[in-house]
C-alpha beads as a LAMMPS data file, in Angstrom:
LAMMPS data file: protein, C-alpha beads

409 atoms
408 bonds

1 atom types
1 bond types

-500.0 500.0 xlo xhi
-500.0 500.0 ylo yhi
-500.0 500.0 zlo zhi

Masses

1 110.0

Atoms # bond

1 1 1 201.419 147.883 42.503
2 1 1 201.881 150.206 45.743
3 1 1 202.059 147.783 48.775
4 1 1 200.748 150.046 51.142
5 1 1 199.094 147.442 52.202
6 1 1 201.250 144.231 53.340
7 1 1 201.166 141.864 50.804
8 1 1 202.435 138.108 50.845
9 1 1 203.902 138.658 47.328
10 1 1 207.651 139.412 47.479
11 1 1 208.266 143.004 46.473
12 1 1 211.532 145.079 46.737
13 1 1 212.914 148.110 48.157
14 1 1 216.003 149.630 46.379
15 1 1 219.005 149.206 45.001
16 1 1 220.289 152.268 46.671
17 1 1 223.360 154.021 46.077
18 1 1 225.176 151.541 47.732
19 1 1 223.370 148.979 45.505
20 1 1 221.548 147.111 48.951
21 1 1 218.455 145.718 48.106
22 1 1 216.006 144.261 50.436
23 1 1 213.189 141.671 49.297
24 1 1 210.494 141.844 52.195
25 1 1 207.150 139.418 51.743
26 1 1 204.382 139.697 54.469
27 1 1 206.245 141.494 57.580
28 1 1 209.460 139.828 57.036
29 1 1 212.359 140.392 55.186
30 1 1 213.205 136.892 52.759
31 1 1 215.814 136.411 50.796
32 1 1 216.792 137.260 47.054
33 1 1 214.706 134.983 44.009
34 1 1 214.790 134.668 40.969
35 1 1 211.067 135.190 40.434
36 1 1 209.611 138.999 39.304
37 1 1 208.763 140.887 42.630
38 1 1 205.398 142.141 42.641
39 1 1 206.727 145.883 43.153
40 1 1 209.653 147.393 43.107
41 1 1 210.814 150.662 44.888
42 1 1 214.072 151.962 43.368
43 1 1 216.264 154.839 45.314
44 1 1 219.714 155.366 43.551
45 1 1 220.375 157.880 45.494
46 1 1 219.264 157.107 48.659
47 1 1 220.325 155.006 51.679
48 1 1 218.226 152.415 53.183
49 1 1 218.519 151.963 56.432
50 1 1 217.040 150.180 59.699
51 1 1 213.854 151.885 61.168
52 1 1 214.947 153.745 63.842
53 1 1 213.247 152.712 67.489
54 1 1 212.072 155.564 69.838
55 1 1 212.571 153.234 73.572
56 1 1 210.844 155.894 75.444
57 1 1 207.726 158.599 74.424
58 1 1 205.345 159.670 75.831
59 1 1 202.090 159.710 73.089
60 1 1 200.248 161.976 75.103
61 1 1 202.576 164.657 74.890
62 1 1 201.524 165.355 70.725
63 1 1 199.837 168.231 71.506
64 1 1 202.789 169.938 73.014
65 1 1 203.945 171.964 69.546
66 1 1 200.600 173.624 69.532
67 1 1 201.690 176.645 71.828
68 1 1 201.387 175.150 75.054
69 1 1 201.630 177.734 77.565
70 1 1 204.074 177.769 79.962
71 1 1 203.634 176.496 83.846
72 1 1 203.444 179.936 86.278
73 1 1 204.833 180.133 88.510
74 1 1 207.982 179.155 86.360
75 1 1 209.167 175.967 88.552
76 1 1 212.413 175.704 89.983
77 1 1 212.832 172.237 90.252
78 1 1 212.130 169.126 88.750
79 1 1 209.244 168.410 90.692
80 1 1 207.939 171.446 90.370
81 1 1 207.987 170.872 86.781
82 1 1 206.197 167.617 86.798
83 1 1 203.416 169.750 88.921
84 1 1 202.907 172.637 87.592
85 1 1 203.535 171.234 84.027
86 1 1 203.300 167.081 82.980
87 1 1 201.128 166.615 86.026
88 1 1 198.344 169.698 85.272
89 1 1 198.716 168.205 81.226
90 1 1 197.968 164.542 81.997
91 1 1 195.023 165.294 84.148
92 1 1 193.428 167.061 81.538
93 1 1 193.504 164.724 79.325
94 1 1 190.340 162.796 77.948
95 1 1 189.676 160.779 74.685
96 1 1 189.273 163.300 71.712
97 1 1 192.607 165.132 73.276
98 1 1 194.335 161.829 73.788
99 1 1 193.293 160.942 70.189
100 1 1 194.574 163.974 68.591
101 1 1 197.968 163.689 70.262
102 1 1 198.366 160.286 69.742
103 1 1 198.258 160.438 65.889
104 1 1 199.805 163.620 65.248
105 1 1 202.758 162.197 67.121
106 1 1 202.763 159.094 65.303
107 1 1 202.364 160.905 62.168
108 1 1 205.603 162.908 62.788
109 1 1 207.421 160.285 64.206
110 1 1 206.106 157.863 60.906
111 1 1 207.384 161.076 58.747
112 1 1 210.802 161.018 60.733
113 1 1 211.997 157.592 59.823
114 1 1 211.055 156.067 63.551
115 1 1 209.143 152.851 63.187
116 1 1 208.772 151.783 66.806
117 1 1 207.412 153.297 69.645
118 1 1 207.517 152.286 73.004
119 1 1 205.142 154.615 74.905
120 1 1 204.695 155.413 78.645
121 1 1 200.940 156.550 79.161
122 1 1 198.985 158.609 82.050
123 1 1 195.626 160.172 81.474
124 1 1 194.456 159.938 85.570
125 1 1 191.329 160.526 84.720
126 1 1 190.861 158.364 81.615
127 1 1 192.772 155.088 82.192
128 1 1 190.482 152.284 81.260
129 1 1 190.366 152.194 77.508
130 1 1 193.177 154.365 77.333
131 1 1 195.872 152.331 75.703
132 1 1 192.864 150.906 73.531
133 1 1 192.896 154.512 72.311
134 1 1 196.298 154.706 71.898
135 1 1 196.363 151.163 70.035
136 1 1 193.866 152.840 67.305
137 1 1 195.921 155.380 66.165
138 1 1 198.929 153.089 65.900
139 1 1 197.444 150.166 63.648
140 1 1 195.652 153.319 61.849
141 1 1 198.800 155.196 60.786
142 1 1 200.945 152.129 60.943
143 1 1 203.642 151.786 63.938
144 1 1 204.877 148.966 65.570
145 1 1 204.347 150.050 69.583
146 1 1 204.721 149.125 72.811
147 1 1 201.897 150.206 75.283
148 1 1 201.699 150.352 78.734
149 1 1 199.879 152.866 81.416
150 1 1 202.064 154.201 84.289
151 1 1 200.567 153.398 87.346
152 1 1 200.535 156.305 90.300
153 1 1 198.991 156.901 93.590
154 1 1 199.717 160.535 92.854
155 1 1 196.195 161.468 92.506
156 1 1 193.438 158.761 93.659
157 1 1 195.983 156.729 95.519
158 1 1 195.737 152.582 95.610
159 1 1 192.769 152.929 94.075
160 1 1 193.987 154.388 91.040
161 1 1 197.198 152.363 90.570
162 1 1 194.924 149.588 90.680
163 1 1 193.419 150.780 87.588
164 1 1 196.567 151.806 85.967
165 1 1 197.440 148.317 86.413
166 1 1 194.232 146.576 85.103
167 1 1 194.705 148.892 81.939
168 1 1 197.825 147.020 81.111
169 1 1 196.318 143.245 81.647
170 1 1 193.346 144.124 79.554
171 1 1 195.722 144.759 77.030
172 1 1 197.964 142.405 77.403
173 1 1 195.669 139.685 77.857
174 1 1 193.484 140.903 74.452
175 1 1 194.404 142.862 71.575
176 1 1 198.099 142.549 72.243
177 1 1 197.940 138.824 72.346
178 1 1 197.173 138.594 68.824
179 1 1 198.875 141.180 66.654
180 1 1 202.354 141.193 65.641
181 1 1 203.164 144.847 66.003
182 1 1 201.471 145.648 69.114
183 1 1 202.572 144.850 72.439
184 1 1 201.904 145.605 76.389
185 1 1 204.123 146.560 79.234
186 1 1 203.108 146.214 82.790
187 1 1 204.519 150.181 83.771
188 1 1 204.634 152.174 86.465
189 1 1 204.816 156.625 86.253
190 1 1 207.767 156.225 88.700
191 1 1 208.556 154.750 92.220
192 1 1 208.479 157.231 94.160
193 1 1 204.556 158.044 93.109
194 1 1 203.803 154.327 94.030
195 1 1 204.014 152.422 97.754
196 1 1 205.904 149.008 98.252
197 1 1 202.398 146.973 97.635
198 1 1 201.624 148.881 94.001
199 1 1 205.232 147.866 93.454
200 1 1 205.007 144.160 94.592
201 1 1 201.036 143.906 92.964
202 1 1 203.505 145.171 89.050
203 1 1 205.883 142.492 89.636
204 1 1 203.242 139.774 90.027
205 1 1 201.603 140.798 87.038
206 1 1 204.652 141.457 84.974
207 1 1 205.298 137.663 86.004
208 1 1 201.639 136.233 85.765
209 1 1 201.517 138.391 82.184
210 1 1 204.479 137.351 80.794
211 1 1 204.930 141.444 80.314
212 1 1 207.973 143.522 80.813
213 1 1 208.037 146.441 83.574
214 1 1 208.123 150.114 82.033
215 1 1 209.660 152.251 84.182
216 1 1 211.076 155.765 85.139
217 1 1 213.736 155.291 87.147
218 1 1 216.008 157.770 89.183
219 1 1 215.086 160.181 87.125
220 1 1 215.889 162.719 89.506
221 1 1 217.582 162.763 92.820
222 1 1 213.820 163.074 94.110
223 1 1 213.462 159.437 93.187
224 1 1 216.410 158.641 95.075
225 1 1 215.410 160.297 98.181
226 1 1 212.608 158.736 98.411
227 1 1 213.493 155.439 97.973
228 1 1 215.941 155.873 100.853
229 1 1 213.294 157.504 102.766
230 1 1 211.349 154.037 102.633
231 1 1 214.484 152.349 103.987
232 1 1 216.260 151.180 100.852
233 1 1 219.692 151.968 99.055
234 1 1 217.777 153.263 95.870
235 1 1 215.023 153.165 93.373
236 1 1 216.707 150.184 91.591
237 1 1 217.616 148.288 95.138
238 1 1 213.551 148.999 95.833
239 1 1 212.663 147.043 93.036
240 1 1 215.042 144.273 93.723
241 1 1 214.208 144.328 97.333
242 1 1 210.230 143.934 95.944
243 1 1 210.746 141.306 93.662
244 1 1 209.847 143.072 90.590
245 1 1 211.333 141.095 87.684
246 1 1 214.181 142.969 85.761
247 1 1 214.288 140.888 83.214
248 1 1 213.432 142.867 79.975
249 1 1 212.394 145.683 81.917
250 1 1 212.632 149.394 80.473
251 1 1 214.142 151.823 82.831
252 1 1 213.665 155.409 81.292
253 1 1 216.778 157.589 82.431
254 1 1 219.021 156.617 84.893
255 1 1 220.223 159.814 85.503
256 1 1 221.135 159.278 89.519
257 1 1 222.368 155.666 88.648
258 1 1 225.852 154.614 89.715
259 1 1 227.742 152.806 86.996
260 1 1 227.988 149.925 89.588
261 1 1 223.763 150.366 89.469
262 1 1 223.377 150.321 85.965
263 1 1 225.508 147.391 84.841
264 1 1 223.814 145.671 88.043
265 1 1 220.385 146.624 86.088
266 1 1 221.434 145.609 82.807
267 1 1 223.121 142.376 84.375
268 1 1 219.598 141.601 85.531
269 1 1 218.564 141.937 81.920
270 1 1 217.069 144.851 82.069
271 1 1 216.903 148.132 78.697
272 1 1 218.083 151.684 79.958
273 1 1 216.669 154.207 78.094
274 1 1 218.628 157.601 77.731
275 1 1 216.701 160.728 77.039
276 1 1 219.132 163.228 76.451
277 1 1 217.200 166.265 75.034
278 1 1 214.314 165.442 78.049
279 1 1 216.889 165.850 80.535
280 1 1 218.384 168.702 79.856
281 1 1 214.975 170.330 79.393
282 1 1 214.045 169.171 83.222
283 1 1 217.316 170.081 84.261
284 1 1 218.000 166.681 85.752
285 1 1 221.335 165.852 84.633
286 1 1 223.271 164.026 82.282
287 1 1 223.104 160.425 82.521
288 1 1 227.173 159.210 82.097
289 1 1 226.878 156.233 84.155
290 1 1 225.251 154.654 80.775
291 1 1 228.103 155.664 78.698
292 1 1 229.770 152.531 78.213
293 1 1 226.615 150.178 79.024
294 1 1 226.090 148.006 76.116
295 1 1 222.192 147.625 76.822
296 1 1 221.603 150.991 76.674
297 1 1 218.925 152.740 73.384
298 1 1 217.790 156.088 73.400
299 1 1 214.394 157.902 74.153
300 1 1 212.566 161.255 73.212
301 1 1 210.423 161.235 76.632
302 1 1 207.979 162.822 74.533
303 1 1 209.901 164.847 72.622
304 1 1 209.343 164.686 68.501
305 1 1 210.363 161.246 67.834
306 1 1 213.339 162.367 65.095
307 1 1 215.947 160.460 67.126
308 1 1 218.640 162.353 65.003
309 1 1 218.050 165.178 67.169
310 1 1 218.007 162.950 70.339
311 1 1 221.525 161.656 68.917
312 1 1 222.714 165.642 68.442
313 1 1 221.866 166.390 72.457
314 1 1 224.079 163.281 73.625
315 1 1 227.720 164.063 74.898
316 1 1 230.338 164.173 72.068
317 1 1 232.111 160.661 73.992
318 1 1 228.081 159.139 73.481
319 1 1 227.751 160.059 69.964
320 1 1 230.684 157.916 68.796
321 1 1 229.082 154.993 70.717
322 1 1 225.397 155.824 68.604
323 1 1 225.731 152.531 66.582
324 1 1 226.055 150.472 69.615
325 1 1 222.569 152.214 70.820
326 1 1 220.887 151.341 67.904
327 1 1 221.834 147.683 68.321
328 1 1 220.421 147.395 71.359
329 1 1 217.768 148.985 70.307
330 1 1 216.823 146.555 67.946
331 1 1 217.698 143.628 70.215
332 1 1 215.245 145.289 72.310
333 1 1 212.769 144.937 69.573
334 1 1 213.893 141.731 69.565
335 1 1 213.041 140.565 72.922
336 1 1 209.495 142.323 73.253
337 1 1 208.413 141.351 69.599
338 1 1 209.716 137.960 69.541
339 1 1 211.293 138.112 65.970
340 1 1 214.958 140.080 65.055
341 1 1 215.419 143.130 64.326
342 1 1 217.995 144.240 62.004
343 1 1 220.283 147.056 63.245
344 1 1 222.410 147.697 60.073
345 1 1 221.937 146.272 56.685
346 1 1 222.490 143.775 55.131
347 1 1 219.113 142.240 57.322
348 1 1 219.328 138.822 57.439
349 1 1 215.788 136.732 56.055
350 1 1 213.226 136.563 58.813
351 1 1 213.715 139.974 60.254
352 1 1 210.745 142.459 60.287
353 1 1 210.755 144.852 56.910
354 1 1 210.640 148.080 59.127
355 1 1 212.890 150.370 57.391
356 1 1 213.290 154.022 55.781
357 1 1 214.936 155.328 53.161
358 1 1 216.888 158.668 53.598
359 1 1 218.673 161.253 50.964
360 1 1 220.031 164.386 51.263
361 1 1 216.619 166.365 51.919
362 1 1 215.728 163.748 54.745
363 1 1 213.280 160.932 55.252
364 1 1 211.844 159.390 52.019
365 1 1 210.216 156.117 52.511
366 1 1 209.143 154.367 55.375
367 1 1 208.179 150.828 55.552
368 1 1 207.085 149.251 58.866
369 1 1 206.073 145.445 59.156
370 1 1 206.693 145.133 55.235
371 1 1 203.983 147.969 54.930
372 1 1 204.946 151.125 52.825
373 1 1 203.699 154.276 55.224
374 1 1 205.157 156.855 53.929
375 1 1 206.460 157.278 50.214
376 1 1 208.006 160.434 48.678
377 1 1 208.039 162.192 52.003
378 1 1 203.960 161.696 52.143
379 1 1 202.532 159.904 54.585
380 1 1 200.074 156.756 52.757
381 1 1 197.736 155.845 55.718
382 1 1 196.303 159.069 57.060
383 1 1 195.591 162.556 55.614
384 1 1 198.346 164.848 57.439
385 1 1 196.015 168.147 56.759
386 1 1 193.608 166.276 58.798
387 1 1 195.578 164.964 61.225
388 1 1 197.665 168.413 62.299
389 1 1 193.573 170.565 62.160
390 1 1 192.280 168.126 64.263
391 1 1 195.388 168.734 66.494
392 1 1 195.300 172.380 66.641
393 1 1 191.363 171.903 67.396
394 1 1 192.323 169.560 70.342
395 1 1 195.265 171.416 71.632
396 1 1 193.186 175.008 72.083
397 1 1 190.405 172.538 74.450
398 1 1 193.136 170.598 76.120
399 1 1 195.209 173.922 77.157
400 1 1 191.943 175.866 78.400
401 1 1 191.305 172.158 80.702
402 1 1 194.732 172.628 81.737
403 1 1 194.814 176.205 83.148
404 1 1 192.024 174.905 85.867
405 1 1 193.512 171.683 86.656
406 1 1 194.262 171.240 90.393
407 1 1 197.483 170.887 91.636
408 1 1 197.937 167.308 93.520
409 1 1 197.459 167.377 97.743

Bonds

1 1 1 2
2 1 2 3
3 1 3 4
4 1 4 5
5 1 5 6
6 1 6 7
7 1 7 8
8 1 8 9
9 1 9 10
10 1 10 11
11 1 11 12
12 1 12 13
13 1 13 14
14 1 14 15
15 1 15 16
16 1 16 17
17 1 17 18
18 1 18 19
19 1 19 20
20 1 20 21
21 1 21 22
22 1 22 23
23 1 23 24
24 1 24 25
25 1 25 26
26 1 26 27
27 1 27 28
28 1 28 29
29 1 29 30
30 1 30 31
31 1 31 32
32 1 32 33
33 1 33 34
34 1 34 35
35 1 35 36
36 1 36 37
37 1 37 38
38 1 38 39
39 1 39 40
40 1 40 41
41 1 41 42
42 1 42 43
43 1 43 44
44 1 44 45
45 1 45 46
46 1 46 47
47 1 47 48
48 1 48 49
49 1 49 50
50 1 50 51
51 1 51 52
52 1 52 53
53 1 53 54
54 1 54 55
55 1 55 56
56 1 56 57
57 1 57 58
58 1 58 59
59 1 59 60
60 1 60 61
61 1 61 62
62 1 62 63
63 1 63 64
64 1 64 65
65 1 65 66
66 1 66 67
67 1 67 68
68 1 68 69
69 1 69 70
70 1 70 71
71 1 71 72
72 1 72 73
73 1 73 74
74 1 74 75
75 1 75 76
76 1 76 77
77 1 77 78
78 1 78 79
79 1 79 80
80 1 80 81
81 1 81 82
82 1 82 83
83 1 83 84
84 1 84 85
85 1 85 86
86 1 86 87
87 1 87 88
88 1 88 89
89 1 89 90
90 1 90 91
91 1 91 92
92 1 92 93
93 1 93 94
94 1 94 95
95 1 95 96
96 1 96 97
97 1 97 98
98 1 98 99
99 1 99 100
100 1 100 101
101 1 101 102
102 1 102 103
103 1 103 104
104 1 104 105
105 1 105 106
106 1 106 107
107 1 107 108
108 1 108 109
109 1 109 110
110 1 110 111
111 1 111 112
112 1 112 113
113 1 113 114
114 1 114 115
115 1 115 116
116 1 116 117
117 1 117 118
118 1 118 119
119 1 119 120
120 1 120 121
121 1 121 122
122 1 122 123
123 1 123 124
124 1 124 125
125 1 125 126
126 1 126 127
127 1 127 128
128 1 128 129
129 1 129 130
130 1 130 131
131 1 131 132
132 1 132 133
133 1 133 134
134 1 134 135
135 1 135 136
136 1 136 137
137 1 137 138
138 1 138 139
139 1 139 140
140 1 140 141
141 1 141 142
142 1 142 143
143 1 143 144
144 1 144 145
145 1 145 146
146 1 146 147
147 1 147 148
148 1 148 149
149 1 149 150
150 1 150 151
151 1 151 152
152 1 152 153
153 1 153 154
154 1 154 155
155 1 155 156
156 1 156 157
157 1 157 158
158 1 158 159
159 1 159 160
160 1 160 161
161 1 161 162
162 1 162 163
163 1 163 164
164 1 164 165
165 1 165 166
166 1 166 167
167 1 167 168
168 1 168 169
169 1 169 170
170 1 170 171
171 1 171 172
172 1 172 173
173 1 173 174
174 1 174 175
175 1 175 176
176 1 176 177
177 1 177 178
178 1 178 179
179 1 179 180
180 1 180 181
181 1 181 182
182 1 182 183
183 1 183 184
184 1 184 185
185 1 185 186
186 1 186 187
187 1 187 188
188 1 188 189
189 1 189 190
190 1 190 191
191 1 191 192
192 1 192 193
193 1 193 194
194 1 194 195
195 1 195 196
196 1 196 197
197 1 197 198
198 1 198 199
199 1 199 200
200 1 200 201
201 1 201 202
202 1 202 203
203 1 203 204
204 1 204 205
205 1 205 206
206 1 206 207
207 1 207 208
208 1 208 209
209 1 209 210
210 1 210 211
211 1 211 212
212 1 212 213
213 1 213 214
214 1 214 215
215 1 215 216
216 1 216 217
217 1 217 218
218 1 218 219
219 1 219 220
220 1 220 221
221 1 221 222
222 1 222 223
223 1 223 224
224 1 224 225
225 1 225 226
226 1 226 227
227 1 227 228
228 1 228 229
229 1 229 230
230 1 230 231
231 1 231 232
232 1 232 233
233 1 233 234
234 1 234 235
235 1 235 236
236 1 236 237
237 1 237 238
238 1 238 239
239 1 239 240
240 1 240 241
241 1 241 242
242 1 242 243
243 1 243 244
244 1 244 245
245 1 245 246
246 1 246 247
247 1 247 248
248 1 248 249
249 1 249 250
250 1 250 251
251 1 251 252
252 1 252 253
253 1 253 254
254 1 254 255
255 1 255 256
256 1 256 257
257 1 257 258
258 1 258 259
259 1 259 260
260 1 260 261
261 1 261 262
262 1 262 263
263 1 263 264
264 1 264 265
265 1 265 266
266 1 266 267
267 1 267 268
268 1 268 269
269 1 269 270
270 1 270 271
271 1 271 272
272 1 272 273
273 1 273 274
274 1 274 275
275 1 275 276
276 1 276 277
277 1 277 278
278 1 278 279
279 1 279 280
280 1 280 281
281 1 281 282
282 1 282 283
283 1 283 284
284 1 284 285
285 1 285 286
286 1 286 287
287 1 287 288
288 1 288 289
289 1 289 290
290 1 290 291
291 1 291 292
292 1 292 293
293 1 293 294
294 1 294 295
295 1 295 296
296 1 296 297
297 1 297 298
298 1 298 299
299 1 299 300
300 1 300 301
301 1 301 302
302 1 302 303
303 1 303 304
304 1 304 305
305 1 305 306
306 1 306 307
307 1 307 308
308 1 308 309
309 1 309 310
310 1 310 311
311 1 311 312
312 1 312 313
313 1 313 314
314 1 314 315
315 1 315 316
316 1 316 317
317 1 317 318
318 1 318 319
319 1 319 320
320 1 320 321
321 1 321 322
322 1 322 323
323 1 323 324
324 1 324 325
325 1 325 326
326 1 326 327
327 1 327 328
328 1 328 329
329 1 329 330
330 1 330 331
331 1 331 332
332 1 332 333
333 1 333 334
334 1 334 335
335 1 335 336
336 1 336 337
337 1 337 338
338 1 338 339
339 1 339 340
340 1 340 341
341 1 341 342
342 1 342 343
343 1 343 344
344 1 344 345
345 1 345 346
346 1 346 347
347 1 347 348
348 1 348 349
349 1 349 350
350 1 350 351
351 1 351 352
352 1 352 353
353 1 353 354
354 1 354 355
355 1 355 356
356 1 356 357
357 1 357 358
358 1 358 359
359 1 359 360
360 1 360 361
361 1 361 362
362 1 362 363
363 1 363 364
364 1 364 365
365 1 365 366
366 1 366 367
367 1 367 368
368 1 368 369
369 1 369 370
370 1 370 371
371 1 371 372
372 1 372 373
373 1 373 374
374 1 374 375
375 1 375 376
376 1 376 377
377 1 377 378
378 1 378 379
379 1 379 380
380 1 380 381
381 1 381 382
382 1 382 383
383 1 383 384
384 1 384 385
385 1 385 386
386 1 386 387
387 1 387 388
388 1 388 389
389 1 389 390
390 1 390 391
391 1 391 392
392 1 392 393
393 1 393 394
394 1 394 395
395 1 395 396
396 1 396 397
397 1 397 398
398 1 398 399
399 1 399 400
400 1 400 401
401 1 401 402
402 1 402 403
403 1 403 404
404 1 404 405
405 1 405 406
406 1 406 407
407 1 407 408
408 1 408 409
């Protein structure tokens, strides 16, 4: 028997070379009987280990290892970058290039070991059904994810944070009510795209939903400005000053934080997200006021989602701490799935079965929700060839859509 397929039948992955075992029935991991496991999944010499959780991506972004050409004139600053680059990509988006992104990331990131994603989405001129999209190609390739679209007046103004907004209730309030490996996030792109009423309209519907807020957040000293410019001490004082709820909520970055700032975030009960490789490609900044923040996981902002290489861009001081970031990772998981997540083995009966199997050459098996995904470094639920043609096919239309996108007024 192959459970790609979750099955309510006990089955078994390992002994490894350590000799762990785990017995996983359904989604959950259950503890050790005497009865004959449906199927059992040997790897001697191999290491099983937790899934590992991507906190911040960017799904639209797949295309991006298709030779996407470079924004001219080369910016000089970040916000050049986000306009002549992120800003001309997102608006070019529509379904069949948002399709083919979406699952050629998820493919990778399945192939990589990651088993969670929690995504930050903007297609401006595709929002509603958007993060239905999205939701597709995630129950298709099997990945647990977190979906939410980033709300911004940077284009249509009220009127289209408004509809970044009623993208996340609709999921929320539907297909995310009833599955167990899909959720929603009530997000915004970043604060200072939004005004003070977008702001206050998230935090009533992150209350009214139940949902957490997905944010970036000082980012960039941009950010900061602005928020000062609007009469407050900084992006994170804004949202306190709005009454948008912390708790739970995902702030992506933190480079311009204090340390005073980001304990005061994560004392609010709030997840920082650091995205290492991200910010040194926007030339942002390194974010050490999260250095010794226990609540802190780590993000690809769109980046491949092989979090070893997120791990290899951190500061020597922040890879010794890279176990602590993977257990808050997984309490993360925790809090937005509503069951525990394991962050080191032995996992405890009751936790989800998301975990891979790694040897010397890499990634081996994957198994998300108690569903085997990938097996002998092949991925079970999609046909790759397919997967990476269709994503060549969509990256030559999206480019050619993105060389005539306006700029933003």
């Amino acid at each position: 028997m192959n459970p790609a397929a979750t099955t309510t039948q006990p089955w078994v992955l390992g002994p490894d070379r350590h000799g762990q075992t785990v017995w996983i029935a359904g989604e959950h991991c259950v503890g050790a009987t005497d009865r004959m496991p449906a199927f059992t999944l040997p790897c001697p010499d191999a290491t099983i280990e937790p899934g590992r959780i991507n906190a911040h991506t960017h799904l639209y972004s797949g295309l991006v290892p298709f030779d996407m050409p470079p924004p001219s004139p080369p910016p000089e600053n970040f916000l050049q970058i986000l306009q002549r680059l992120w800003w001309r990509l997102d608006r070019a988006l529509d379904g069949a290039t948002l399709r083919a992104a979406a699952r050629y990331y998820i493919a990778e990131a399945l192939l990589a070991g990651t088993t969670t994603l929690i995504d930050h989405h903007e297609s401006p001129h595709f929002i509603d059904g958007s993060l239905d999209l999205l939701a597709d190609a995630c129950e298709e390739l099997g990945i647990r994810a977190l979906l939410g679209y980033g709300a911004s007046e940077r284009n249509g103004g009220a009127a289209e944070a408004d509809a970044g907004l009623q993208e996340c209730a609709r999921l929320v309030r539907g297909r995310a009510a009833s599955s167990t490996a899909l959720r929603g996030a009530v997000a915004i792109h970043a604060s200072f795209t939004v005004s003070d009423a977008t702001l206050r309209r998230a935090g009533r519907l992150c209350r009214d939903l139940g949902a957490p807020l997905h944010i970036h957040l000082a980012e960039d000293r941009s950010d900061v400005a602005d928020a000062q410019r609007r009469g407050y001490a900084g992006p994170l004082q804004r949202l306190v000053a709005l009454e948008v709820p912390l708790e739970n909520a995902i702030l992506a970055h933190g480079v311009c934080l204090s340390v005073a700032e980001a304990a005061a975030a994560t004392a609010a009960g709030a997840w920082l997200v650091h995205n290492p490789r991200s910010n040194r490609n926007n030339r942002v900044g390194y974010a050490s006021a999260l250095h010794a923040n226990p609540r802190v996981a780590l993000g690809s902002d769109g980046f491949p989602a092989r979090m070893e290489d997120e791990v290899a861009a951190l500061a020597p001081a922040d890879r010794a701490r890279v176990a602590e970031r993977h257990r808050a990772a997984a309490r993360l998981n925790s809090a937005l799935f509503g069951i525990p997540f394991a962050a080191a083995l032995p996992a405890a009966p009751g936790c989800a079965a998301d975990f891979r199997v790694v040897d010397a050459a890499g990634v081996r098996h994957v198994v998300v929700g108690g569903r085997l995904v990938v097996r002998d470094r092949r991925l079970l639920t999609a046909d790759p060839a397919e997967i990476r043609a269709a994503a060549a096919t969509a990256a030559r239309d999206l480019w050619a859509r993105m060389a005539t996108a306006a700029s933003p007024g």
